[in-house]
ZAKOL-795238 format. One record per atom (N, C-alpha, C): x, y, z; residue number from 1; residue in one letter. Coordinates in steps of 0.001 Angstrom, whole numbers, plus 500000, padded with zeros to 6 digits. Atoms other than C-alpha are relative to their C-alpha. Example, Ala and Ser with C-alpha at 12.3 -4.5 7.8 and 13.67 -1.06 7.14 Angstrom:
BEGIN
{r {500890,498810,500000},1,a}
{r {512300,495500,507800},1,a}
{r {500900,501200,500000},1,a}
{r {499180,498810,499940},2,s}
{r {513670,498940,507140},2,s}
{r {499230,501090,500730},2,s}
***
This chain:
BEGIN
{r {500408,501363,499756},1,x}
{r {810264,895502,124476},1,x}
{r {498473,499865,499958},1,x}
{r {501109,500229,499551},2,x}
{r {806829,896223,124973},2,x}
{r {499188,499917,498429},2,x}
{r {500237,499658,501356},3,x}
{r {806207,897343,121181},3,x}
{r {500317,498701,499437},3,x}
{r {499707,501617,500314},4,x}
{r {807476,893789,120671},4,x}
{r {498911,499249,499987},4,x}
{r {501263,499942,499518},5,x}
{r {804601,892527,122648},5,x}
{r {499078,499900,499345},5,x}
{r {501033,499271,500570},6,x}
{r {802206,894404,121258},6,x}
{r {499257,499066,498775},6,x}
{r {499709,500383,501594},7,x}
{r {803055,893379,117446},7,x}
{r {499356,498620,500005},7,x}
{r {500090,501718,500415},8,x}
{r {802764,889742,118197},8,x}
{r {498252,499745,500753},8,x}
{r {501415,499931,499753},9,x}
{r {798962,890337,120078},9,x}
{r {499211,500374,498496},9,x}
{r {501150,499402,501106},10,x}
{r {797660,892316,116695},10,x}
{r {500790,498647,499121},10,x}
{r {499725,501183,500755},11,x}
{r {799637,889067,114663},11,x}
{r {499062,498626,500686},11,x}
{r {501352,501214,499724},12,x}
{r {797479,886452,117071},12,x}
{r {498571,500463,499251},12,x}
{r {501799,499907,500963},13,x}
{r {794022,888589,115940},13,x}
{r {500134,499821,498467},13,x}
{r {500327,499939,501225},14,x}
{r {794929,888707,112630},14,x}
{r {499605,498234,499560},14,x}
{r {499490,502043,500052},15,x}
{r {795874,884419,112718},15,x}
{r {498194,499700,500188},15,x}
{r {501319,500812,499464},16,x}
{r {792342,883743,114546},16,x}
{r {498960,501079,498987},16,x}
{r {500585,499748,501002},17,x}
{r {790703,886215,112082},17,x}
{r {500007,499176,498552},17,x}
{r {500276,500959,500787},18,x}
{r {791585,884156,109476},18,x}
{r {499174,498573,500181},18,x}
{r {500335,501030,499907},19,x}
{r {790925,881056,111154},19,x}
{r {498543,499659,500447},19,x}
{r {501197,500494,499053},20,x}
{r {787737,881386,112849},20,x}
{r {499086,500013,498596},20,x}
{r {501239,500383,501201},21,x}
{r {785367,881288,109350},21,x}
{r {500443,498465,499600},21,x}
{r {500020,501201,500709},22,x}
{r {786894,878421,108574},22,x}
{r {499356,498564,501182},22,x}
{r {500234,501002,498775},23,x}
{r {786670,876626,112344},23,x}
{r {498163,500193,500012},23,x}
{r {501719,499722,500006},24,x}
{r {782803,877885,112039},24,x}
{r {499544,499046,498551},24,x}
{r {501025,501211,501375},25,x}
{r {781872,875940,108619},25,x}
{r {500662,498665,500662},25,x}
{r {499488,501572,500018},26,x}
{r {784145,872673,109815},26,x}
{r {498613,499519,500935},26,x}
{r {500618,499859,498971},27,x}
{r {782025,873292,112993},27,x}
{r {498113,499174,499389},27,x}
{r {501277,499919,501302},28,x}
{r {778417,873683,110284},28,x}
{r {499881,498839,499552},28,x}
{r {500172,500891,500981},29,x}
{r {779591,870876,108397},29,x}
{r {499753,498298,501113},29,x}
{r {500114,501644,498645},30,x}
{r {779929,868009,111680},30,x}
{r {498312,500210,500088},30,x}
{r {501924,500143,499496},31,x}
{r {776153,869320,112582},31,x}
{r {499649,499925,498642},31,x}
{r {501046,500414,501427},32,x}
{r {774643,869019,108820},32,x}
{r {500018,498714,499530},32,x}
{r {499667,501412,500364},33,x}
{r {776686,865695,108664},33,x}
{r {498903,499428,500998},33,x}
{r {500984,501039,499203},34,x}
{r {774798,864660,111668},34,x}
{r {498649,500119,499367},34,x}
{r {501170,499733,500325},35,x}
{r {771665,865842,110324},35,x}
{r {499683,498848,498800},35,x}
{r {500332,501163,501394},36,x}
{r {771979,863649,107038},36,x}
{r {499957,498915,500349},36,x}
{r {499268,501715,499269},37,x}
{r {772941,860404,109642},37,x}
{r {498659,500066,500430},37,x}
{r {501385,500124,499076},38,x}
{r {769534,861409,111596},38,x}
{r {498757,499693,498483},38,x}
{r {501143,500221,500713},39,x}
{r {767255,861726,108238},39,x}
{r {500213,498763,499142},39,x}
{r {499831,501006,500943},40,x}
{r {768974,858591,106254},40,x}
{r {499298,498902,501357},40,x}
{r {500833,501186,498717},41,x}
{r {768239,856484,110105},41,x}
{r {498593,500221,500078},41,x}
{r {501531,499700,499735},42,x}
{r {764476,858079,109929},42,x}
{r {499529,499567,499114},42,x}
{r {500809,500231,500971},43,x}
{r {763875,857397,106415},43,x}
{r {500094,498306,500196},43,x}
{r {500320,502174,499759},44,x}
{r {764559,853185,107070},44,x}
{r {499678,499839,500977},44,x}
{r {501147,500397,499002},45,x}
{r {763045,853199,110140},45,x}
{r {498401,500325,499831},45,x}
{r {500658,499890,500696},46,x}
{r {760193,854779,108407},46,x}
{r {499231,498958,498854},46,x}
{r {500246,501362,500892},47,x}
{r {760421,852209,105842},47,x}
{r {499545,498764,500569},47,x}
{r {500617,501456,499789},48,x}
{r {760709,849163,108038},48,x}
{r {498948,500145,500961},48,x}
{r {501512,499957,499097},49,x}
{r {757393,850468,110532},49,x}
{r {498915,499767,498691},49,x}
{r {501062,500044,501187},50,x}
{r {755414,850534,107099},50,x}
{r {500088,498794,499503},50,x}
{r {499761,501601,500133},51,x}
{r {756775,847530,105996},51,x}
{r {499319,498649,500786},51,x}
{r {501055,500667,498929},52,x}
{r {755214,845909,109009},52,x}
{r {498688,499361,500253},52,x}
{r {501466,500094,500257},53,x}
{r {752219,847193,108762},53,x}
{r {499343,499426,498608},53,x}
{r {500376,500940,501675},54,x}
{r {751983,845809,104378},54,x}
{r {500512,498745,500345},54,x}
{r {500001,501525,500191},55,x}
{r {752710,842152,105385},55,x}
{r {498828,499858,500941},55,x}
{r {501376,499496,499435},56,x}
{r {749332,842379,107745},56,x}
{r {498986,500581,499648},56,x}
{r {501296,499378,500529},57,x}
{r {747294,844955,106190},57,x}
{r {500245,500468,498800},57,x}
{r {499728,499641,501803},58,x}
{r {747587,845380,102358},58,x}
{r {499640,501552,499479},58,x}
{r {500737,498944,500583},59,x}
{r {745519,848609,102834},59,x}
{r {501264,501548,499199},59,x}
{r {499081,499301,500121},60,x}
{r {747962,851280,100777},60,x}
{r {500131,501820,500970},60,x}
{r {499780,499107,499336},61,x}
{r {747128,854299,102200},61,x}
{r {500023,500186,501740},61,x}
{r {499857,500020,498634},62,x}
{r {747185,853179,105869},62,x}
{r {502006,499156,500230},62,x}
{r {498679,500375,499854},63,x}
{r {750919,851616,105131},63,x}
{r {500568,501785,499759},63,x}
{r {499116,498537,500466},64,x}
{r {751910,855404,103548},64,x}
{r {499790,500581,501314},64,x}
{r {499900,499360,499230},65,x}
{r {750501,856832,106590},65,x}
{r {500879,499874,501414},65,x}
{r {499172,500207,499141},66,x}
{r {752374,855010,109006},66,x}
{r {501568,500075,499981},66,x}
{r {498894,499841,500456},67,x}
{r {755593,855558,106825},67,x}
{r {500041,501471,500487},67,x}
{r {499605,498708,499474},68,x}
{r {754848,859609,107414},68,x}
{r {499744,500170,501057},68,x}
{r {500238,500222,498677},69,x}
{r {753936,859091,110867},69,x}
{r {501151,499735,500430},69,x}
{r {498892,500612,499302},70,x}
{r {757080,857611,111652},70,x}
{r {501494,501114,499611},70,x}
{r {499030,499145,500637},71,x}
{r {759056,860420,109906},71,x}
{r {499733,501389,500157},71,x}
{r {500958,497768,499651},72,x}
{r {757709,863942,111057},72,x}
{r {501294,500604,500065},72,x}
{r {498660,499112,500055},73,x}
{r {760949,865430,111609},73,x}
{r {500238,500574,498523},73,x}
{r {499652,499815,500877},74,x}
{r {761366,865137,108172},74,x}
{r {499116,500627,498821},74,x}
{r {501020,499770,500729},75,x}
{r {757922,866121,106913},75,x}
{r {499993,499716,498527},75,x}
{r {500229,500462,501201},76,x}
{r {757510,863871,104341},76,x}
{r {498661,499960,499748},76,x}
{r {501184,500487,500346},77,x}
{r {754303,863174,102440},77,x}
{r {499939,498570,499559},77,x}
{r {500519,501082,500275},78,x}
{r {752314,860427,101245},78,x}
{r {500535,499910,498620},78,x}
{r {499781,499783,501757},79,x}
{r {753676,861035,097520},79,x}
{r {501680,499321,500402},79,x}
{r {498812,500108,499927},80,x}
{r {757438,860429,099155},80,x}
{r {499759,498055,500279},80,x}
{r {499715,500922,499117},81,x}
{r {756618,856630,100239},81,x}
{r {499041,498893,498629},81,x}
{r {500196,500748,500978},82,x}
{r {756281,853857,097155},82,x}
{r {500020,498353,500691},82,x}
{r {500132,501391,499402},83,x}
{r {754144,850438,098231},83,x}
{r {499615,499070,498695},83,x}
{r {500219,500532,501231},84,x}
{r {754506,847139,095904},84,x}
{r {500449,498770,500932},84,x}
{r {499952,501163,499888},85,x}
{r {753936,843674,095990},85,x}
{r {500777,499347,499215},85,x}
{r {499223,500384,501037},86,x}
{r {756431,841418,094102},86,x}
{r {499938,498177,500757},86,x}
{r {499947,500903,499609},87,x}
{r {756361,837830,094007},87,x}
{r {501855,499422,500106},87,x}
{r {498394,500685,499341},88,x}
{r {759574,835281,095392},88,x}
{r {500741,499958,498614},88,x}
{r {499504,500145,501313},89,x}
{r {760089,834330,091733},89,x}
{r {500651,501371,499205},89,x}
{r {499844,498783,500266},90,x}
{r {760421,837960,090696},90,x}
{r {500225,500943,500578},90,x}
{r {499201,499140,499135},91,x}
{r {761836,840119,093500},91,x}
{r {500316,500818,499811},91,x}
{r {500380,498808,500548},92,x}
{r {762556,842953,091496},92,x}
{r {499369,500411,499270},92,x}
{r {500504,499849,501126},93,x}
{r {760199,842919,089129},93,x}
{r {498558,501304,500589},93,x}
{r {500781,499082,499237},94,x}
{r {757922,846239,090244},94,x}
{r {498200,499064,499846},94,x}
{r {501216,500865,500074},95,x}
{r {754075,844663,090886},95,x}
{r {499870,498802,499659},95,x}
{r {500326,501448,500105},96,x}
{r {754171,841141,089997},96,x}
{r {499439,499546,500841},96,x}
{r {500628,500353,499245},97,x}
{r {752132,840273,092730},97,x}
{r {498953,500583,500766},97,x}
{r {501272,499211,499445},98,x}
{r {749528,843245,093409},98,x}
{r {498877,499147,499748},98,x}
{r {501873,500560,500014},99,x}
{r {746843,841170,091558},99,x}
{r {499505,499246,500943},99,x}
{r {500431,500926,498869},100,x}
{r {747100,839000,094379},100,x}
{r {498948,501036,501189},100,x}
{r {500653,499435,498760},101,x}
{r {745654,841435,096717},101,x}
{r {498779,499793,500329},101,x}
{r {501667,500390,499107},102,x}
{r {742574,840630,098914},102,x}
{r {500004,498555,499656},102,x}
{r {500498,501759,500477},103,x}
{r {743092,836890,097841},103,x}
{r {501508,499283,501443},103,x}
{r {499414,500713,499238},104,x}
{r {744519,834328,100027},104,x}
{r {501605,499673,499045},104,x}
{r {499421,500142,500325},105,x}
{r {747080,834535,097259},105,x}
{r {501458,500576,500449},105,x}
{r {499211,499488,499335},106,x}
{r {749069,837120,098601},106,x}
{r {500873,499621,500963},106,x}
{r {499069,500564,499120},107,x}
{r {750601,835034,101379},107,x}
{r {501341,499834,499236},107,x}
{r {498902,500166,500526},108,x}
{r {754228,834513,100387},108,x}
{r {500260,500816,499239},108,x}
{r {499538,499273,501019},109,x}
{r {754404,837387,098416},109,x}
{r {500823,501113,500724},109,x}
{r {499391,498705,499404},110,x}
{r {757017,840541,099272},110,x}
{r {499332,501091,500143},110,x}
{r {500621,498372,500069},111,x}
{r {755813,843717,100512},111,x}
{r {501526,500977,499979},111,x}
{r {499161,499402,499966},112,x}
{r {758127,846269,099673},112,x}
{r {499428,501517,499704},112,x}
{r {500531,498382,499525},113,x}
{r {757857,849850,101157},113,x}
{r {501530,500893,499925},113,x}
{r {498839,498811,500541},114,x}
{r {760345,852743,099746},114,x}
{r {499656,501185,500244},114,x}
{r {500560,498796,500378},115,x}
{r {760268,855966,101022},115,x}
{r {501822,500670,499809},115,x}
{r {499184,499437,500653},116,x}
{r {762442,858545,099343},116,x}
{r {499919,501390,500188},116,x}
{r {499965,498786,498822},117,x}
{r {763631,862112,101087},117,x}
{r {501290,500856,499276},117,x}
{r {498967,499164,500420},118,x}
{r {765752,864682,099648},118,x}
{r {500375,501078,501118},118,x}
{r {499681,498620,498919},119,x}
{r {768062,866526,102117},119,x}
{r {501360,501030,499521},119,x}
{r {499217,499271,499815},120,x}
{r {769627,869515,102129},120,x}
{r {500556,500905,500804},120,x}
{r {499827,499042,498762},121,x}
{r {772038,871435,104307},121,x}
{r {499928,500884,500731},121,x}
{r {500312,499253,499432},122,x}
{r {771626,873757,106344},122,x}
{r {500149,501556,499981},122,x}
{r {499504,498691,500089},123,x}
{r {774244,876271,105671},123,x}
{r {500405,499943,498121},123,x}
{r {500693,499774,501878},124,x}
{r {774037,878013,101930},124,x}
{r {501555,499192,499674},124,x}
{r {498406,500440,500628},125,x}
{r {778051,877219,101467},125,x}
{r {499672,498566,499428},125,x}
{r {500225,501414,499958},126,x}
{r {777504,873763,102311},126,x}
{r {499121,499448,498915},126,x}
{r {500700,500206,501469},127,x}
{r {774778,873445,099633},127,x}
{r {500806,500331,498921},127,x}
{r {499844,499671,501528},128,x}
{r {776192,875182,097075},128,x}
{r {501725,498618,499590},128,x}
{r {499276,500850,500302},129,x}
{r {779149,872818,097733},129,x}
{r {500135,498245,499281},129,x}
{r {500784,500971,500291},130,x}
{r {777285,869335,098034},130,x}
{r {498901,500189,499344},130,x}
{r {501103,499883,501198},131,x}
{r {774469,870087,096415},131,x}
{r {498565,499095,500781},131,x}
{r {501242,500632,499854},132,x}
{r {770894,868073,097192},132,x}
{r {500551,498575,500116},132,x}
{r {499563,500961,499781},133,x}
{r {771431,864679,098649},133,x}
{r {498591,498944,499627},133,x}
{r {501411,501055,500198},134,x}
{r {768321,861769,097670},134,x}
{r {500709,498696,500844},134,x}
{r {500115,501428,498928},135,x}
{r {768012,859483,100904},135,x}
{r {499216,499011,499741},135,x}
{r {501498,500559,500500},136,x}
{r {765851,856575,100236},136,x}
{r {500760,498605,501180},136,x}
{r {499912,501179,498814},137,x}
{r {765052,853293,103050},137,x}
{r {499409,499430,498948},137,x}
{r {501264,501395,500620},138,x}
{r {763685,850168,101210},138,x}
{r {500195,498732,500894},138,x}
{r {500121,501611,499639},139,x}
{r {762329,847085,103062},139,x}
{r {499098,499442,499781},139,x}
{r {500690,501052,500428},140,x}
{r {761315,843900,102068},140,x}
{r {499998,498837,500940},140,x}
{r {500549,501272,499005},141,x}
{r {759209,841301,103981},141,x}
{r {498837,499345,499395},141,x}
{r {501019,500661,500780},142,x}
{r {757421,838538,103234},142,x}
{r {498472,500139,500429},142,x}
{r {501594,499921,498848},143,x}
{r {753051,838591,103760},143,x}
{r {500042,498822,500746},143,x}
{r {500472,501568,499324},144,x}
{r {752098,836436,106328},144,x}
{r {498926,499877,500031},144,x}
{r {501393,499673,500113},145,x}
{r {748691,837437,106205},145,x}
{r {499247,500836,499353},145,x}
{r {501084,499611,501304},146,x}
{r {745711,837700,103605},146,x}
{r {499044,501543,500972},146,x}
{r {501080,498924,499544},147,x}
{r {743878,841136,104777},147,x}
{r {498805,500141,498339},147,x}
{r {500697,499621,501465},148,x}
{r {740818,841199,102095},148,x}
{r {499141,501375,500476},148,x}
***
């Protein structure tokens, strides 16, 4: 009876030998998921603090800096964070409304601040599975104010 026993203890290790690599990546994959939920919420909150600051101060490199300021976790640069003016009439049209800058023209025009973040996971599987993910925040607000 005891040899009975026994048999069915070395049949549980073998069961949880199988199972535990797999309960360890499901495990991997909930925390890398969160990780992609934390850097897609950083990169548009990122976006809309910069955003903020380009309907107020037109200056570009003090909007980029407050875009990587607001994103350190993610250590982005100033190269990751794309600032453009576009007028109402033209809304996607990239620059249609930079020449306005430093002119009282600029009022009513969109500021639109994009930054753009490539993440990848943590664990190699998980990469080689998903592969490189491109996060990107864009927001658009109108100027309310001429900074010359």
């Amino acid at each position: 009876m005891s040899s009975l026993r026994n048999r069915g203890r070395g049949q549980t290790l073998v069961e949880f030998a199988l199972v535990l690599p797999l309960l360890i990546l499901l495990i991997a994959g909930i925390f890398d998921f969160g990780r992609a939920i934390y850097g897609y919420n950083t990169v548009l909150n990122a976006s809309r603090e910069a955003a903020r600051v380009a309907i107020v101060h037109q200056t570009e490199s003090t909007i980029k800096q407050k875009a990587v300021d607001h994103a350190v976790a993610l250590g982005l640069s100033a190269s990751d964070v794309t600032v453009d003016y576009r007028t109402v009439a033209a809304p996607n049209t990239s620059g249609s409304c930079n020449s306005n800058l430093g002119t009282p023209q600029i009022v009513g025009c969109i500021a639109v601040v994009r930054v753009d973040y490539t993440y990848e996971a943590s664990v190699p599987i998980i990469t080689a599975l998903v592969g490189s993910i491109d996060l990107a925040g864009e927001t658009r607000f109108p100027v309310e104010h001429n900074a010359p």
